[in-house]
C-alpha positions, 0 to 999 in steps of 0.5 A, spaced: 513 469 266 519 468 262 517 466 254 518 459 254 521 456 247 521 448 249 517 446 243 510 442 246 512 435 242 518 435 244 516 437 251 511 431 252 516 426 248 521 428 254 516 426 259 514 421 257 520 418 255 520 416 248 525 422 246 530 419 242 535 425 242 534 428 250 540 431 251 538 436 244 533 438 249 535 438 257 539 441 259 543 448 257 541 449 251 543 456 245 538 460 244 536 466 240 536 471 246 542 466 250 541 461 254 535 456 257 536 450 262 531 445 261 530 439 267 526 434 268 526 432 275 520 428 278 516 429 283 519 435 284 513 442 284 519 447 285 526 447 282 533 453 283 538 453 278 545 454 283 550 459 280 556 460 284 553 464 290 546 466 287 541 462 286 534 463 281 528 459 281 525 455 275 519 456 270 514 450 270 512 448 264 505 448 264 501 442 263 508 438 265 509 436 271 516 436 273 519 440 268 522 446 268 526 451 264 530 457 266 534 462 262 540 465 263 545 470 260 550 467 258 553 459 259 556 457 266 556 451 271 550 450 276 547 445 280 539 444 281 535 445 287 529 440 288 522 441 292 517 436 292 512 432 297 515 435 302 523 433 301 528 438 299 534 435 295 541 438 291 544 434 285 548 436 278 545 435 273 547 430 269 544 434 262 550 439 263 556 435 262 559 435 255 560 427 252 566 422 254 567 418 248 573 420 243 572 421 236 578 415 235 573 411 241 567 412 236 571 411 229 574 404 232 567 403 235 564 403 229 570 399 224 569 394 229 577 394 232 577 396 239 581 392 241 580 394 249 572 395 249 572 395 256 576 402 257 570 405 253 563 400 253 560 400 260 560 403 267 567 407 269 568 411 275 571 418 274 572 425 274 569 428 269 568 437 267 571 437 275 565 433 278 566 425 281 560 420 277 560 414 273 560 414 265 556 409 262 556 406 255 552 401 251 551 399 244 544 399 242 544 401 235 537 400 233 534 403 240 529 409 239 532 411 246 536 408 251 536 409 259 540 407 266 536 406 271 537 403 277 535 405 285 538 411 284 532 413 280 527 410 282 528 405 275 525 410 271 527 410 264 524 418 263 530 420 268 537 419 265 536 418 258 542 417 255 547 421 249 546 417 242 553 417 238 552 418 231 552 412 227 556 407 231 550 405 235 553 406 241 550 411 247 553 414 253 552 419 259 555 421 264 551 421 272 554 425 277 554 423 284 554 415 283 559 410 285 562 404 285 557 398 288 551 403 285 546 397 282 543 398 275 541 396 269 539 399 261 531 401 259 531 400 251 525 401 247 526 398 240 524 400 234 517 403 233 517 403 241 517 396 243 517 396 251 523 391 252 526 387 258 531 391 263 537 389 261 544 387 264 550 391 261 554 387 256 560 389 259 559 391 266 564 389 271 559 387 277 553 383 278 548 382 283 548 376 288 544 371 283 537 371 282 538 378 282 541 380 276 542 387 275 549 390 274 554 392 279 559 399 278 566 396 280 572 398 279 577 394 277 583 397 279 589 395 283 596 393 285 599 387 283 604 383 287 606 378 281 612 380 277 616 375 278 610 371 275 609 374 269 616 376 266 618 368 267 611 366 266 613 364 258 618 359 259 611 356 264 607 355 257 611 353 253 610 346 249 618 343 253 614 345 259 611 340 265 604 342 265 600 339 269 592 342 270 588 342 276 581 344 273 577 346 279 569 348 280 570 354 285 563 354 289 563 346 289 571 344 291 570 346 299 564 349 302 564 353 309 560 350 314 553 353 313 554 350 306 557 356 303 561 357 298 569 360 299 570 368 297 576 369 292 580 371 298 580 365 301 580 360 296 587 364 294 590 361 301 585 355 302 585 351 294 592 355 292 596 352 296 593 344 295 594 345 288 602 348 290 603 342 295 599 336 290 604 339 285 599 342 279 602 347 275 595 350 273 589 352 276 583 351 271 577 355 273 570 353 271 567 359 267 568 365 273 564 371 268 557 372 271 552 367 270 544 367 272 544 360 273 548 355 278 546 348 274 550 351 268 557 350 272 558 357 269 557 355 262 551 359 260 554 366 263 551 373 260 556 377 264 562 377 261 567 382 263 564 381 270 567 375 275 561 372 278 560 376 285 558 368 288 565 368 290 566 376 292 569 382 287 573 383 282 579 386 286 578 379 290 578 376 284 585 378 283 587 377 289 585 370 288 590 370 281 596 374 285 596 369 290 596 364 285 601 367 282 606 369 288 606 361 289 608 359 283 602 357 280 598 359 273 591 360 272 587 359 267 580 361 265 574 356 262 571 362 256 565 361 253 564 364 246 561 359 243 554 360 246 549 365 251 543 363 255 536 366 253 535 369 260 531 376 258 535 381 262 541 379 257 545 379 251 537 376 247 534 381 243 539 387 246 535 393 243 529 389 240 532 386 235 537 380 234 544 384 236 549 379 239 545 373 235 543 371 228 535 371 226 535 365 224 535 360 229 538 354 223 544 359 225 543 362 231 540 357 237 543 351 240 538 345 240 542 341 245 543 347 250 538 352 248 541 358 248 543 363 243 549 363 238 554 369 237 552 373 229 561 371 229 560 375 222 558 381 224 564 386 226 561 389 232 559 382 235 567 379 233 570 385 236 565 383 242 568 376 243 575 378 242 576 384 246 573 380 252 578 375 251 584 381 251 580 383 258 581 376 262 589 377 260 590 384 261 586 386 266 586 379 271 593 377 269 590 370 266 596 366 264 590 361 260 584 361 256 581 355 255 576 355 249 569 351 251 565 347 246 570 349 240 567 344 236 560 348 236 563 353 233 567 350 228 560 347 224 554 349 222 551 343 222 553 341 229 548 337 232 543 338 227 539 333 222 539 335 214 535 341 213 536 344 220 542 349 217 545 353 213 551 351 208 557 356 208 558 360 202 561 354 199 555 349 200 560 346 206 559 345 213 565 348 216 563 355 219 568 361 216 566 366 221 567 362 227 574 360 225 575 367 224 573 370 231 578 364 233 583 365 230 584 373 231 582 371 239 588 368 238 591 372 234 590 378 239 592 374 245 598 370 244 601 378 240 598 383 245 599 379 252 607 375 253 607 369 256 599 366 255 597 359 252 590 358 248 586 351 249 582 348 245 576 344 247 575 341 241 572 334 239 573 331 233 579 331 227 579 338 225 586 339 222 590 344 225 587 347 232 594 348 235 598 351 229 600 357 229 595 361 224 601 363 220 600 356 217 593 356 216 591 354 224 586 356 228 592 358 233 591 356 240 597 352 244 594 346 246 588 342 244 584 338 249 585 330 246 578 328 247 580 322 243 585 318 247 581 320 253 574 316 250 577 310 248 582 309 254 576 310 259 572 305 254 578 300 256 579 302 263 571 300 265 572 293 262 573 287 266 580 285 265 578 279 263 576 282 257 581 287 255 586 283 250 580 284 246 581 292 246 588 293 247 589 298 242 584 302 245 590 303 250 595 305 243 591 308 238 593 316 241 599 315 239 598 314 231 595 321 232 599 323 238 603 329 234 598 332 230 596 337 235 599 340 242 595 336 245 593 336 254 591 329 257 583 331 260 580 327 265 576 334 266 569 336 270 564 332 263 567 325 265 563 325 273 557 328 272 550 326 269 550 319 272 557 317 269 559 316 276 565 318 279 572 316 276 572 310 282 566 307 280 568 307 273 573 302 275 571 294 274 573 288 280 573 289 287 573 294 291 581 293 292 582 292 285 578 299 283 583 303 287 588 299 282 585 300 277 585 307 277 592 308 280 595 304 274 591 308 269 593 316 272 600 312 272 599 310 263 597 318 264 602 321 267 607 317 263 603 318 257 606 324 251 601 329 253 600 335 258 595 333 264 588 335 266 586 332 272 578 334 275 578 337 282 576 330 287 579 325 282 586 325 286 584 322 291 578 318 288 572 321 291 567 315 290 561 319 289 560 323 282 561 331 282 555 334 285 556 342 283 551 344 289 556 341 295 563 340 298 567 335 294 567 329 300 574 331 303 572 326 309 574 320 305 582 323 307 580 319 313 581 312 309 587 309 307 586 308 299 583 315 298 589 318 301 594 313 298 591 315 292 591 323 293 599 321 294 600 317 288 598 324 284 602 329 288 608 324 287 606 324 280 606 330 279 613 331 282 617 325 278 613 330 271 617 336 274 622 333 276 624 328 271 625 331 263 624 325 260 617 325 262 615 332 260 620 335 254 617 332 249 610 331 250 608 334 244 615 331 239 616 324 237 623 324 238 620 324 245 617 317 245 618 310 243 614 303 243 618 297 247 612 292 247 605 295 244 602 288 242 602 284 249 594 283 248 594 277 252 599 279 258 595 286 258 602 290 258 605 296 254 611 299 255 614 305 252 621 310 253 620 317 254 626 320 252 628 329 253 634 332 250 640 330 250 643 327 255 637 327 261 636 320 263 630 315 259 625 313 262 622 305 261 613 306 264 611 299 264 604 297 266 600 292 267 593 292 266 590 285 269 589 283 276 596 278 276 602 279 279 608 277 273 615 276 272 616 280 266 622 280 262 623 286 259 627 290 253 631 296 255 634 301 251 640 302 254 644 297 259 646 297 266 642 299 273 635 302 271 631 305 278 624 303 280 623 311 281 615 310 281 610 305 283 603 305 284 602 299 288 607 301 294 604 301 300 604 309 300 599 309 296 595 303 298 598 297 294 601 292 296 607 293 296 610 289 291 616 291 285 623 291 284 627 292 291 629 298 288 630 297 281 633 292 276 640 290 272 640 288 265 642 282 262 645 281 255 639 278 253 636 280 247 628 282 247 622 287 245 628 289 240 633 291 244 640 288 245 639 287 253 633 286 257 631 284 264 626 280 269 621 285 271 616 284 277 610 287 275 605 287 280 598 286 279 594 293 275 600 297 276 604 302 273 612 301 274 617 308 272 625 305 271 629 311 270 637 309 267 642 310 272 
């Protein structure tokens, strides 16, 4: 028997699992008289080393069982030959294969600026040393030992430990022989050996189906057929643009018979082209990163770099965004780095210690959602956050990220009484770190990735959202405006009997209008939680809530301001939204319903169609009160004007149940066309208006030097365009 130089001590630390350096132990190691081959394979009695054409058996290690060792001469390549329990099997040793990461890849590991986490972290197919297998690599810096284990190993953490790289915390290994659709997961033991959960890769590129939630192997490679998309994509974003959003919740806008959701491959034909032919610019996606939990709609998600398998793959995801973009339509993604669930197989307490989170949960735990909020100081935490956003528009071709709860990360005092915080550096409220991963993210995304658009979901007055961060500003493109939206919704659900008391609840946006880039939401938030549907918000009879509501999205779309519109409420689904089905497509059948899904495709195309409605959403020379104080009447009127040269266009509308003969100042003289209605038969209204349009008369009003008697129809809005 050969003389055997393994040390006892590390001999049983191998086996047991709790080695911290294995690869200085398996595998071929330099000895004094040559070479040694360690393996441990369990469950094995009897191992060969395979060297090109010869073959030789392994030495147990006494006391072990499964280990073995075997001297050789010089360093060559070899497989492994395993017998045990009756089975005979042949593989490569995974302890034979040099490391993968770079120098470069660990020195910007560890300084916290790898832009492309994701080409480096997490489970690679490739070709390594001339052999197929897949590469995988996780951060874990205070970890004794981290394994992968899945099906293939039977999730014994002892079998594949993994190669720890110097100081960056980082581990890595490479397995031969697996593939994409290989399911796994990392088995940490923290400091002092603590037994910690299984846990998901925090930059795998695939899930298991939920309530499984183990990682996936998937590759994310493959053609795309979007060219003439993306190189004239920019001109699409811009603040000059029509933009108008249709935001989709993907498992819940049609169900397949059975109630089961749409894959990407057929929402890419089935909600592409309603959302082409309803006239939207934009899909927006709820959060499509892995999440465990259907009820949080995505919002709680722990795969981040993996789109939910709820729907298919990550090559049928983009797919889905190909699509899309062949006809001409954006997409825009939900993305969450304001907070992540406690679910134990996540981000949580990663190698045993509080990772990815502060340890004190006055910073880092979410009373309103329970979950755990990002340590945005550290650098390897930053780099995490902004590298994902990178992944969704470089690897996806995304054209949009719009940031979720903004405001939660803007404070540190967000939702929490006196006492429950930590002041900044300076004794304030705001939080320096959370501002700073916002404005690299956009930083980053607008500098590396031509023709995208940032958007805030942002809540309250915080100056600057949507400046550039040059001048201070967090640097998105757009700010969702919260504001208008409450106080609009507010004086739409009021009896119209009632509103000349809140009629500003109508004009206050526009003392505010161009302090941001702002997008008009009538998103997902507004139907859920017992606030009923858009139609049910509307007071009167059920004739005058179908008004209603048109009269509103007609002030909406005439509004300054891109649009947002949440999947159902274009055709006025009656019912609130329920995650857990299919949007009620059947009351297409009802004349209102379809009437309504018509105004919205019509207003969609007049906002395309017409500059004066879109140029300048975001400038004032774009916008012009006629009248803003008729309480009594409950009419507002305004001019919307583009560059120079387009037409003007005069919105009227009427928010009170009386039909009225209204005179009217106008901007300029001569023939005004009626180009949109709300109370056309088309729509469901009543089909009263203007025969076409109105001609001026040299009569002074509203402080204008011509006006003209307008027929405005009850709860209505009227569009004139200048002949």
């Amino acid at each position: 028997m050969a003389e055997m130089t393994l040390d006892q001590s590390a001999a049983e630390a191998i086996a047991g699992g709790w080695h911290g350096d294995p690869f200085a132990v398996l595998g071929p190691q330099k000895r004094a008289k040559g070479w040694e081959i360690t393996a441990f394979v369990p469950g094995a009695d009897r191992l060969w080393v395979l060297t090109g054409k010869t073959e030789a058996e392994a030495v147990p290690y006494p006391g072990i069982p499964g280990l073995f060792t075997h001297q050789l001469a010089r360093k060559v390549n070899y497989r492994l030959r395993a017998q045990g329990h009756g089975n005979t099997w042949e593989f490569e040793d995974p302890f034979r294969f040099g490391p993968v990461l770079g120098e470069l890849d660990e020195y910007l590991l560890g300084e916290g600026t790898h832009r492309r986490l994701w080409q480096v972290l997490g489970a690679h197919c490739i070709s390594h040393e001339g052999v197929d297998g897949v590469h995988f690599a996780v951060w874990a810096p205070n970890a004794e030992r981290v394994s992968v284990v899945g099906d293939f190993n039977i999730w014994d953490g002892r079998r594949h430990p993994m190669r720890r790289r110097g100081a960056t915390g980082v581990w890595e290994t490479f397995i031969p022989g697996l593939g994409e659709g290989t399911t796994y997961k990392y088995e940490i033991k923290g400091p002092g050996g603590q037994v910690l959960p299984l846990k998901a890769d925090p930059v795998g590129f695939g899930s298991e189906h939920p309530p499984a939630n183990a990682s996936v192997v998937r590759k994310i490679d493959g053609a795309w057929q979007d060219d003439g998309w993306m190189t004239s994509r920019a001109a699409a974003h811009t603040i000059d643009a029509p933009i108008s959003v249709y935001e989709v919740h993907l498992g819940s806008w049609r169900r397949a018979p059975g109630n089961r959701m749409l894959s990407y491959l057929e929402l890419a034909e089935q909600l592409v082209d309603y959302a082409v032919d309803m006239g939207f610019t934009h899909i927006e996606c709820l959060p499509v990163s892995e999440y465990p939990f259907d009820g949080s709609w995505g919002y709680q998600p722990v795969g981040m770099f993996a789109p939910t398998i709820r729907h298919g793959t990550p090559t049928e995801f983009r797919a889905f965004v190909d699509a899309a973009h062949r006809k001409g339509l954006g997409v825009i993604l939900d993305w969450v780095p304001g907070h992540f669930p406690t679910d134990a197989h996540g981000l949580g307490r990663f190698d045993g210690t509080s990772l990815y989170e502060h340890q004190d949960p006055r910073e880092g735990f979410h009373q309103d959602w329970n979950t755990l909020i990002y340590n945005y100081g550290r650098v390897e935490v930053k780099n995490y956050l902004v590298s994902n956003a990178l992944y969704w528009l470089e690897e996806y071709h995304i054209d949009g990220l719009r940031v979720d709860a903004v405001a939660s990360m803007l404070y540190r005092d967000y939702s929490r009484k006196a006492g429950e915080w930590i002041p900044n550096l300076d004794g304030g409220r705001e939080n320096y770190e959370a501002i700073d991963v916002l404005r690299t993210t956009n930083i980053t995304a607008y500098g590396e990735v031509p023709g995208i658009m940032t958007i805030a979901e942002e809540s309250t007055a915080f100056p600057g959202v949507s400046r550039p961060a040059n001048w201070g500003g967090l640097g998105f493109g757009f700010k969702w405006n919260m504001g208008w939206m409450n106080d609009t919704l507010s004086y739409m659900q009021k009896d119209p009997l009632y509103r000349k008391y809140h009629h500003h609840q109508m004009t206050f946006g526009m003392v505010y209008a161009w302090s941001e880039n702002y997008i008009l939401p009538i998103s997902h938030d507004e139907v859920v939680h017992g606030k009923g549907s858009m139609l049910s918000k509307m007071p009167g009879t059920a004739w005058e809530k179908f008004a209603n509501l048109r009269a509103y999205y007609g002030f909406m779309w005439a509004h300054p301001g891109k649009k947002l519109l949440f999947m159902g409420q274009e055709f006025a689904q009656g019912a609130e939204w329920n995650h857990n089905q299919s949007l009620d497509w059947h009351q297409l059948d009802i004349l209102e319903h379809k009437g309504m899904q018509r105004l919205v495709r019509d207003l969609n195309r007049v906002y395309r169609e017409v500059p004066a409605l879109h140029v300048n959403d975001c400038r004032p020379e774009g916008f012009d009160w006629i009248e803003s104080n008729d309480a009594d009447a409950g009419v507002y009127s305004f001019v919307r004007k583009g560059n120079a040269g387009d037409k003007q266009v005069v919105a009227v509308i009427n928010m009170t149940p009386l039909e009225r003969k209204y005179r009217l100042g106008l901007p300029a003289s001569g023939k005004w066309h009626e180009i949109l209605n709300t109370d056309a038969e088309a729509y469901g209204g009543g089909n009263r208006g203007n025969l076409g349009g109105v001609t001026t008369e040299k009569t002074p009003w509203h402080g204008q030097t011509q006006s003209a008697l307008v027929t405005l129809p009850p709860l209505s809005a009227v569009y004139l365009q200048q002949d």
